[in-house]
C-alpha positions in Angstrom: 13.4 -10.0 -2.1 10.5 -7.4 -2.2 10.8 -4.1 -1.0 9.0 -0.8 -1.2 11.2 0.5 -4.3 9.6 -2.7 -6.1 5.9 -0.5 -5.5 5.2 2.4 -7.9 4.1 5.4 -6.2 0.1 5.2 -6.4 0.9 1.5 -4.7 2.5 3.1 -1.9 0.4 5.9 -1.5 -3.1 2.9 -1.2 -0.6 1.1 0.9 -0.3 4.3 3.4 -4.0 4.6 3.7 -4.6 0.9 4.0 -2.4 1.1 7.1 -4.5 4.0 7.9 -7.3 1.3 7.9 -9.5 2.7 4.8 -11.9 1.1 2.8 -11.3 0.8 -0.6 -14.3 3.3 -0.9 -12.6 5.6 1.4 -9.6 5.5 -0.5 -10.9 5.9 -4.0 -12.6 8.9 -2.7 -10.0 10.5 -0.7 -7.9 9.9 -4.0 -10.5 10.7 -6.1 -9.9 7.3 -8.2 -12.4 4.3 -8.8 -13.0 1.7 -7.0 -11.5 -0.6 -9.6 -8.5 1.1 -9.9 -7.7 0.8 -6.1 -8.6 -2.9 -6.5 -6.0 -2.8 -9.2 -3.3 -1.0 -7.3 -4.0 -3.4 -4.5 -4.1 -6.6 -6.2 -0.1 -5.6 -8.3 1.0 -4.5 -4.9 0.2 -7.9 -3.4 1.4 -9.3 -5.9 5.3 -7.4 -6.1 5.2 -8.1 -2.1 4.2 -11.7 -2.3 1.5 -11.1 0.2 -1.6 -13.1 0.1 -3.8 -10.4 1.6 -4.5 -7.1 2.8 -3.5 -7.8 6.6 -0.7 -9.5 5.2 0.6 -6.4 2.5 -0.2 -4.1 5.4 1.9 -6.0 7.8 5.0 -5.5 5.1 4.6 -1.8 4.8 5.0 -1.5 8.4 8.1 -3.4 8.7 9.4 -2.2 5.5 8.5 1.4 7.0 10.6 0.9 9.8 13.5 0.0 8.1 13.8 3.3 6.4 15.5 5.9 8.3 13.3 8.8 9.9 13.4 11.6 7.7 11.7 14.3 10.1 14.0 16.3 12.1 
């Protein structure tokens, strides 16, 4: 079963700012990254989740996000 430990870091940081609704452009240039590599982050991230798209991998993150506890006070 997929979950966000499956996702490396720089997955789950493109996978915040795609819920954010960013562009690839946007986030290669708020990360300072290529395009490419964004594309790249995507594309394992779909893959690890088993999602199809980015709606879909977006739709994961959210559910997965609210299943981890609230860490602000």
């Amino acid at each position: 079963m997929a979950n966000l430990q499956n996702l490396t870091t720089a997955e789950q940081r493109i996978g915040d700012l795609l819920q954010q609704g960013l562009s690839n452009k946007a986030i290669a240039q708020h990360l300072v990254i290529s395009i490419r590599t964004v594309e790249s982050h995507i594309s394992r991230a779909l893959a690890k989740t088993g999602t199809t798209s980015r709606l879909q991998l977006v739709m994961f993150l959210l559910r997965e996000a609210e299943k981890r506890p609230n860490l602000q006070p």
